[in-house]
C-alpha positions as CSV (number, residue, x, y, z in Angstrom):
1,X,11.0,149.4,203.8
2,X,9.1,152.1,205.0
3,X,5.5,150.5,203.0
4,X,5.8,147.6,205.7
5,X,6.3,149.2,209.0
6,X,2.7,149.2,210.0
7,X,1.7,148.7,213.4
8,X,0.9,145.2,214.0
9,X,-1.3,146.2,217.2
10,X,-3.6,148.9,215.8
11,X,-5.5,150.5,218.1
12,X,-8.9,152.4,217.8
13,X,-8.7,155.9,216.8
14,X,-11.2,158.7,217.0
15,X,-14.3,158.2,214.8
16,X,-14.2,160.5,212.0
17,X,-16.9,162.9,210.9
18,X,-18.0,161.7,207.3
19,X,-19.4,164.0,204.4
20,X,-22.6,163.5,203.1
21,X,-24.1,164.8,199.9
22,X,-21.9,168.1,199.2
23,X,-22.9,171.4,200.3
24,X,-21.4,174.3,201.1
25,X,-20.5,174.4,204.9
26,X,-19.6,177.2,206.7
27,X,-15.7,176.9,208.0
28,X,-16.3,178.2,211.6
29,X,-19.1,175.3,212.3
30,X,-17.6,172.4,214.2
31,X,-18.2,168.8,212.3
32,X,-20.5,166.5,214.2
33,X,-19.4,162.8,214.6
34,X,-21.7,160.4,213.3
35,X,-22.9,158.0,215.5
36,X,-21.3,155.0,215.5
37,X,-22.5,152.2,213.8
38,X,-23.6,149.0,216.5
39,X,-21.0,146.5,216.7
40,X,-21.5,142.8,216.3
41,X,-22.7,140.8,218.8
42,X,-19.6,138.3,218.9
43,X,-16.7,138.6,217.3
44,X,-16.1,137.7,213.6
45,X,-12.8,136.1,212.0
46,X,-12.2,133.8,209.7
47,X,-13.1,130.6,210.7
48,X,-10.6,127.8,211.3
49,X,-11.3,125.0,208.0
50,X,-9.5,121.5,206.5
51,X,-6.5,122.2,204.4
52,X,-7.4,122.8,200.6
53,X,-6.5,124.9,197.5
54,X,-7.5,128.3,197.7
55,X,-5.9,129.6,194.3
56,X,-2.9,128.2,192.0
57,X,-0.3,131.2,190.4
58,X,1.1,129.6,187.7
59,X,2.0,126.1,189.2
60,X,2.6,127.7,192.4
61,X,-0.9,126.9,195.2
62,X,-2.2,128.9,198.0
63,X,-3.9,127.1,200.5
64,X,-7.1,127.4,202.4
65,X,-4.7,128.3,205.5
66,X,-2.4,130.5,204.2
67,X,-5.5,132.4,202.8
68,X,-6.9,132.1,206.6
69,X,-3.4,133.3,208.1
70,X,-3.1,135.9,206.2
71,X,-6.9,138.0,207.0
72,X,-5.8,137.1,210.0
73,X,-2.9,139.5,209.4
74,X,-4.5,141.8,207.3
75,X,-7.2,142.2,210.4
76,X,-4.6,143.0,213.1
77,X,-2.8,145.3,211.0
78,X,-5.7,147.3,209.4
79,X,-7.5,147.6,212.4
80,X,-10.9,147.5,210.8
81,X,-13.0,145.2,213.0
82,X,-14.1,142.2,211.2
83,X,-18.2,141.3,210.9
84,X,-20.3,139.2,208.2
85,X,-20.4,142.6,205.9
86,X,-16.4,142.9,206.0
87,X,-15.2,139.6,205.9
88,X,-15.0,139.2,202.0
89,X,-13.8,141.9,201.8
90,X,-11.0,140.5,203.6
91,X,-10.5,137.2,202.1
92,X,-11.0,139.2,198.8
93,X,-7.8,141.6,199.5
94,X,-6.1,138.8,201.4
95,X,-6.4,136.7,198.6
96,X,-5.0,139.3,196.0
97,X,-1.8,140.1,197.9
98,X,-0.8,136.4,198.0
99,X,-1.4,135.9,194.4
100,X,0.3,139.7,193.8
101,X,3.7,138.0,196.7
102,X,3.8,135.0,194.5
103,X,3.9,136.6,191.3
104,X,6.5,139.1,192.6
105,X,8.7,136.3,194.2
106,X,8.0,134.1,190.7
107,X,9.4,136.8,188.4
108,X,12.3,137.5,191.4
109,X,13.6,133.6,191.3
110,X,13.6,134.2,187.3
111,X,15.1,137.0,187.4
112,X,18.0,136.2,190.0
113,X,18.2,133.0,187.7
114,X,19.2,134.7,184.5
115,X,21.3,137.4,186.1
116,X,22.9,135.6,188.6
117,X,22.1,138.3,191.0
118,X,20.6,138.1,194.7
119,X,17.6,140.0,195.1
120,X,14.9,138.3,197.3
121,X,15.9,138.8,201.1
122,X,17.6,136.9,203.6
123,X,16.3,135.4,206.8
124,X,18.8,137.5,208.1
125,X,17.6,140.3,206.8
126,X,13.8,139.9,207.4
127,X,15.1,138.9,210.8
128,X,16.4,142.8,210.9
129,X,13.2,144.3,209.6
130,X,11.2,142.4,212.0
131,X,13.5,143.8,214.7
132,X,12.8,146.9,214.0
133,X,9.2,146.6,213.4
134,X,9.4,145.2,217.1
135,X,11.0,148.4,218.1
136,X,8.7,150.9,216.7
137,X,6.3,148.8,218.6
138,X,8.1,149.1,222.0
139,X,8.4,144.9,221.7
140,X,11.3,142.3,221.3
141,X,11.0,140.5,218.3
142,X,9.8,137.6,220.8
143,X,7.5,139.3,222.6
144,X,6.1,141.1,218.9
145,X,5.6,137.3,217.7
146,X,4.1,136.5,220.7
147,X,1.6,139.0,220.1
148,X,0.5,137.7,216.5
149,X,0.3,134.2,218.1
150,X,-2.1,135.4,220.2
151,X,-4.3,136.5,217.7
152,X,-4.0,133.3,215.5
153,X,-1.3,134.5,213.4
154,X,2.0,132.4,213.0
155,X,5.0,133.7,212.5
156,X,5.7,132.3,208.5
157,X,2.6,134.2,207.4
158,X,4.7,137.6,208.5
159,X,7.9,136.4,207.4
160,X,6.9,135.7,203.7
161,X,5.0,139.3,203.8
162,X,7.9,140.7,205.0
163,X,10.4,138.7,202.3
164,X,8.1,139.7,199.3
165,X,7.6,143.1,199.8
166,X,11.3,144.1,200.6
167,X,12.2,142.1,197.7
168,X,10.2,143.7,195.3
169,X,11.0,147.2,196.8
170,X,14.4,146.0,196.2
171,X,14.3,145.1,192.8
172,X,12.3,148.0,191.4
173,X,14.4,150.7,193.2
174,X,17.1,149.2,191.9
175,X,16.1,148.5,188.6
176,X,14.7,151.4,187.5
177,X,15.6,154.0,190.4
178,X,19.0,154.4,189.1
179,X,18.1,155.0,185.6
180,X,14.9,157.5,185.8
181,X,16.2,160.7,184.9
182,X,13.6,163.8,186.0
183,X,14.2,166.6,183.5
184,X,15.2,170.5,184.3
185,X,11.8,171.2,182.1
186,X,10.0,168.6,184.2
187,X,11.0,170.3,187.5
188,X,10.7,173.7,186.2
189,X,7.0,173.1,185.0
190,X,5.8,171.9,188.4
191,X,7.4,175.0,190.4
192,X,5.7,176.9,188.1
193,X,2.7,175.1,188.4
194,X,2.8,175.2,192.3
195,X,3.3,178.7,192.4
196,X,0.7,179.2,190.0
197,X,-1.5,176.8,193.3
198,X,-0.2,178.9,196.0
199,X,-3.1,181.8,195.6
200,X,-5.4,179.0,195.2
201,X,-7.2,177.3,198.5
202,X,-4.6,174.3,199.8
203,X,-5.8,170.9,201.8
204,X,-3.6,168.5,203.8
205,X,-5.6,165.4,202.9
206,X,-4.7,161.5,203.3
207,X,-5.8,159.0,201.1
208,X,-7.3,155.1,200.3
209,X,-7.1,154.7,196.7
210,X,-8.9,151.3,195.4
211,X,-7.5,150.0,192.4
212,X,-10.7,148.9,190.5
213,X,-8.4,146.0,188.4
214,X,-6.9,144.8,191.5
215,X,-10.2,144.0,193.7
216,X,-11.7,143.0,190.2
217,X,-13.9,146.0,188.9
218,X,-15.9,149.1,190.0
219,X,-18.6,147.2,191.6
220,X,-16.2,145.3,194.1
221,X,-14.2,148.5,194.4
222,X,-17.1,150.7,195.3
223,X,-18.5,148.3,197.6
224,X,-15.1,147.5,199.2
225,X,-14.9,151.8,199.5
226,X,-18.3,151.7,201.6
227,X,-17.0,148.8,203.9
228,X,-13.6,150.8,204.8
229,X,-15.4,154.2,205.3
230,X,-18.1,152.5,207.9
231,X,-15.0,151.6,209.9
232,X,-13.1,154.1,209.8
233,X,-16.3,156.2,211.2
234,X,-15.8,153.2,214.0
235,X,-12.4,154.2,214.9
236,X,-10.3,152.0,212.6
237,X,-7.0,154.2,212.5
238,X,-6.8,156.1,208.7
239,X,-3.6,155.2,208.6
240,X,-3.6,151.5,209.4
241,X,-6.4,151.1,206.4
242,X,-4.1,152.8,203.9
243,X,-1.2,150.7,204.6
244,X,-3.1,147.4,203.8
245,X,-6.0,148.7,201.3
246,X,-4.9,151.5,199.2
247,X,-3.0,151.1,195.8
248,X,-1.7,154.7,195.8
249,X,1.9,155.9,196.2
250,X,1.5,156.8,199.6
251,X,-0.2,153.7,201.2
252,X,3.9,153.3,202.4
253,X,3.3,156.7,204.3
254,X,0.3,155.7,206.2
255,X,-1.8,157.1,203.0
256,X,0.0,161.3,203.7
257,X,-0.3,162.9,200.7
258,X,0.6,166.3,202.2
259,X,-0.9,169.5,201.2
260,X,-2.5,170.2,197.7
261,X,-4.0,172.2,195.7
262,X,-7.2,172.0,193.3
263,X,-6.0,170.4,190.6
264,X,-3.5,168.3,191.6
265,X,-5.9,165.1,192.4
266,X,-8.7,163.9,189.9
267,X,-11.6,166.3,189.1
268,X,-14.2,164.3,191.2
269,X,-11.8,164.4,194.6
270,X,-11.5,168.0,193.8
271,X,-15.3,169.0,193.9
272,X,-15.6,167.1,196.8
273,X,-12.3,168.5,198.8
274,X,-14.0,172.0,198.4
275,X,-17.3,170.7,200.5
276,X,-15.0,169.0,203.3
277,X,-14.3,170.6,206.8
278,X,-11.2,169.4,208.6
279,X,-11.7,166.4,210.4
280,X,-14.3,165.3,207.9
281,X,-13.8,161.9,206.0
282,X,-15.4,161.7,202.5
283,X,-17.7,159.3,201.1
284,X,-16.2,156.6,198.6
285,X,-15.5,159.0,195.5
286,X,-15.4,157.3,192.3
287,X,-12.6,158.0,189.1
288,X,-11.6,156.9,186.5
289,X,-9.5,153.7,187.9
290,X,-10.9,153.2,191.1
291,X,-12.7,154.5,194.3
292,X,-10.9,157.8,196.6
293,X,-11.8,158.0,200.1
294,X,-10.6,161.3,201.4
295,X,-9.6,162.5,204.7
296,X,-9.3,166.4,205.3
297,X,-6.9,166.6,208.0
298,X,-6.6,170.2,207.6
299,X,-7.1,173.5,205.3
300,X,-5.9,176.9,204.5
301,X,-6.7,179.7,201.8
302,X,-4.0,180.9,199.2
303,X,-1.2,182.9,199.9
304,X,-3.2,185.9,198.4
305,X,-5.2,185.7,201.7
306,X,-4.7,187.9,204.7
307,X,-4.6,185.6,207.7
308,X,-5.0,187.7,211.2
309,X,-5.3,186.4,215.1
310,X,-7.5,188.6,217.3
311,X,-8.6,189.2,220.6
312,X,-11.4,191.2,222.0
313,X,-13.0,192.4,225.0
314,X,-16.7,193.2,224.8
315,X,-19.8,194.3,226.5
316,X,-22.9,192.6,225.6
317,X,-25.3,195.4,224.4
318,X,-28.9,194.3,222.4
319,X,-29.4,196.9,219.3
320,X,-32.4,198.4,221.2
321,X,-29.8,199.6,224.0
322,X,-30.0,203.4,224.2
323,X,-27.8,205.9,223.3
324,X,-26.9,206.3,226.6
325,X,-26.3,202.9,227.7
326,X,-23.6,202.7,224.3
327,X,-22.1,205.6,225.2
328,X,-21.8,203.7,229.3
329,X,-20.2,201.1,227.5
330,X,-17.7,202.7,225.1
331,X,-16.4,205.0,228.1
332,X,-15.5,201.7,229.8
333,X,-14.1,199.6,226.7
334,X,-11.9,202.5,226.8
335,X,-11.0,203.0,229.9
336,X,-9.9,198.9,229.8
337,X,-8.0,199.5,226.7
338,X,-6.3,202.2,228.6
339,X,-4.8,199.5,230.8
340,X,-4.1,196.7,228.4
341,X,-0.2,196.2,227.5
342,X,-0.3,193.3,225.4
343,X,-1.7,190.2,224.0
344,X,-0.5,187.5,226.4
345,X,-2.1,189.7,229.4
346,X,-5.3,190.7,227.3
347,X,-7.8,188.2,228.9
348,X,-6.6,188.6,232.1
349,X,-6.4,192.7,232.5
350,X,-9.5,192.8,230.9
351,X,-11.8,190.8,233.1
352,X,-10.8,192.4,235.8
353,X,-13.6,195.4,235.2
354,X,-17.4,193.9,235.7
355,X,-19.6,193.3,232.6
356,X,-16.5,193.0,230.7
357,X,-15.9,189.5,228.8
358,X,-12.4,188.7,227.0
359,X,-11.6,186.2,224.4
360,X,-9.4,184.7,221.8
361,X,-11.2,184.7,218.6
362,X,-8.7,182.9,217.4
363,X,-7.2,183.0,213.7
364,X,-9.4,183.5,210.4
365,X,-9.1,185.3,207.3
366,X,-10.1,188.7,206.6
367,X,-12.4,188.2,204.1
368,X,-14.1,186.1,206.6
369,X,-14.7,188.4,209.6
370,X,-18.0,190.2,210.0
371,X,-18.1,193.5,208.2
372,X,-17.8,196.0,211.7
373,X,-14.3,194.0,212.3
374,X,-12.9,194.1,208.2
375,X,-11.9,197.1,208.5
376,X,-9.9,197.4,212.0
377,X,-8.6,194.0,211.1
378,X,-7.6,195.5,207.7
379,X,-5.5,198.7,208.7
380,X,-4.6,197.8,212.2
381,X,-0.9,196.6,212.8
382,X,0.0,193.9,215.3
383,X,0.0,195.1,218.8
384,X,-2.0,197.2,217.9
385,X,-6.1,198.0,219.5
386,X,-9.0,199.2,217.9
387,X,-11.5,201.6,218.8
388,X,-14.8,200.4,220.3
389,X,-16.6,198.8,217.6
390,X,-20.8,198.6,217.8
391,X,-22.6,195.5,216.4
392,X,-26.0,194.0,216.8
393,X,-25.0,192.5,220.0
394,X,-22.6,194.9,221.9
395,X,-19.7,197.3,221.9
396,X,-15.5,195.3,221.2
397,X,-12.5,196.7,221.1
398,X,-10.5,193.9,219.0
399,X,-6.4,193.6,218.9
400,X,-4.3,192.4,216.1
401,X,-2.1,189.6,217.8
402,X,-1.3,188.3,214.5
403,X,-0.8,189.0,210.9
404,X,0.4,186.9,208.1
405,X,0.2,185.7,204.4
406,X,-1.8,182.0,204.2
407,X,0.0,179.4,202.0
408,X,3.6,178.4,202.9
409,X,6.9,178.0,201.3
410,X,7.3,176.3,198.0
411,X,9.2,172.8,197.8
412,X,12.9,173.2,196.6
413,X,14.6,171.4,193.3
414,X,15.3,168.6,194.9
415,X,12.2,168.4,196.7
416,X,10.4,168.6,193.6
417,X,12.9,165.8,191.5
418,X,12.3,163.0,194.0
419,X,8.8,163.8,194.3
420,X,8.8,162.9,190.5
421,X,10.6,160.3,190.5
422,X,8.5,158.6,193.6
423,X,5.3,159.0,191.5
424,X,7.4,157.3,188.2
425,X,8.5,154.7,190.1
426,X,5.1,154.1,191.5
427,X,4.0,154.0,188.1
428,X,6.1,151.8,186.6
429,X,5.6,149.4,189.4
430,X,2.0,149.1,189.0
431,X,2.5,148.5,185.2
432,X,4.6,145.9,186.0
433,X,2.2,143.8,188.3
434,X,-0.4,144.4,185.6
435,X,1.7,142.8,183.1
436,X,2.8,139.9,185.3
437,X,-1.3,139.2,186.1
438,X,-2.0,139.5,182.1
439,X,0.6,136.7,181.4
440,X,0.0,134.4,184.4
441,X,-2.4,131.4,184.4
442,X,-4.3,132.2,188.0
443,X,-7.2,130.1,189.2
444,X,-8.8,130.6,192.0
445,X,-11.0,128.1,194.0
């Protein structure tokens, strides 16, 4: 199962640049890092402590250890590094995928029981899994165990992690995969609606969703939010946090939900995506349900937009310059376009006359590009150079290396029928644990 094949041995990624209160920014800027916040002075982890009863799931106990085992676990995998602030955080979430594993495994047993059917997984079968967790890993299953031992973790704690979840994947697929049925109208209705999308701006974001009724209300959610975003600014990798935190669909996929439009996520993520620069991680965002945080990865305009890569080749000139000095300039601009013969050669032919600086300028929209370049941008054809064009700081001749229409192709049927039937199943999944935790008897120590 794809939702756990996270990476055991996380290691630190970039720190992300993190959105404050919206604004509008201006695309071109580049995003400045925070600085990161100051570590702790010693390493923080859960602490070793005497045997007890950490929480009872209808019968069934959780111990103090397995409790400690398992943040132990949930600290190697996330990646987030532990202190006094994020530690019950950890034993909060730690604690709330045991009681979720043994209410899973619970209703499993009953249900193999009445059905005389196998669902939960075999040694054998974890064994496999493990192996090729190992793998991805570049480890033996030995050498991957050896690994957790090191960092306090024995191997049971992984196994049962390992048995509940592909169990439970198991059973669901199988339960209810086979009988959703995703209409023609149902398909239909979301082309429509993504073509509808594909004049409209487009963001490849990944996500942390905090289920508000699985931490135990908005408060803990929000606060739990806060905690995750400060390490992620740290370098905790985005994707190892949405494996083990987030309750959407695509915590399995390292939290990648692709590119969408506005629209497609909750009103509140939407006002924010429109104030985020790529790069840029969002503050915790509230909804109805939970707590968002957002990460831009990356962002393009509608398919209506013009999208064009330029070069130029320019000679600094200060609007006072004289008529004379412009007229200097634009005879040599010329005279270098004269010997220019395409874009892989531009910077190179062109620096070869003094007072003559060559560049990429790289790919933007039209609608974006200063008012003296609109036009050539506009009307040229790629290949093709413009005339020398006179701005408030010198004389450019710019070339159309590029031309295109922003947005991309639209997912196909089939595309579009399992994405449906992924977010149904995720649905009905999450119902299901909801009405498992209403029925149970849970108390917690």
């Amino acid at each position: 199962g794809a939702a756990i094949r996270a990476l055991l041995l996380a290691t630190a990624a970039p720190a992300f640049a993190v959105a404050q209160a919206p604004r509008k920014i201006d695309p071109p800027a580049p995003a400045a890092a925070p600085a990161p916040a100051a570590a702790p002075a010693a390493p923080v982890g859960p602490q070793p402590m005497s045997e007890s009863v950490a929480a009872i799931v209808n019968d069934d106990i959780i111990s103090t250890y397995d409790l400690g085992q398992r943040m132990r676990l949930l600290i190697a995998t996330s990646g987030v590094q532990p202190t006094q602030e994020t530690l019950p955080q950890f034993q909060r979430e730690a604690l709330v995928s045991l009681v979720d594993e043994r209410l899973q495994l619970q209703e499993l047993k009953r249900v193999q029981k009445d059905q005389k059917i196998t669902i939960i997984a075999t040694d054998d079968e974890i064994l496999e899994e493990l192996t090729d967790m190992a793998k991805q890993n570049n480890l033996k299953p030995e050498g991957f165990l050896q690994a957790l031992k090191q960092q306090g973790i024995g191997p049971e704690t992984l196994y049962e992690q390992i048995r509940a979840q592909m169990s439970w994947q198991r059973w669901i697929s199988g339960r209810y995969g086979t009988r959703l049925r995703i209409g023609e109208d149902q398909i239909a209705a979301t082309q429509a609606r993504l073509a509808a999308a594909a004049s409209k701006p487009q963001y490849e974001i990944s996500e942390v969703l905090i289920d508000a009724s699985r931490v135990g209300g908005m408060p803990a959610a929000t606060q739990g939010a806060a905690q995750l975003v400060a390490q992620l600014q740290q370098g905790a990798p985005f994707a190892a946090v949405a494996r083990q935190f987030s309750s959407a669909p695509t915590a399995a996929s390292g939290g990648d939900a692709g590119w969408v439009s506005l629209g497609e996520m909750p009103p509140e993520v939407d006002a924010v995506l429109d104030q985020l620069r790529p790069g840029q991680l969002s503050q915790p965002i509230p909804v109805k349900d939970g707590v968002y945080i957002i990460y831009l990865r990356d962002k393009r305009s509608g398919a209506g937009q013009t999208l064009v890569s330029l070069k130029q080749a320019a000679i600094a000139l200060p609007a006072t310059a004289t008529a004379q000095d412009v007229e200097a300039a634009r005879a040599k601009l010329i005279a270098v376009r004269g010997t220019i013969k395409d874009c892989a050669t531009w910077e190179a032919t062109a620096a070869k006359t003094p007072g003559v600086v060559a560049g990429d300028l790289g790919e933007a929209e039209v609608s974006d590009l200063a008012p003296e370049f609109k036009a050539a941008a506009t009307t040229l054809k790629v290949g093709e150079l413009s005339d020398p064009i006179r701005t408030k700081v010198g004389l450019h001749i710019l070339a159309v290396c590029g031309k295109r229409s922003a947005g991309s192709a639209q997912a196909d049927h089939d595309q579009i029928e399992n994405r449906l039937k992924g977010q149904q199943l995720s649905m009905i999944a999450r119902r299901y644990m909801r009405d498992l935790r209403n029925s149970a008897t849970i108390e917690t120590r």
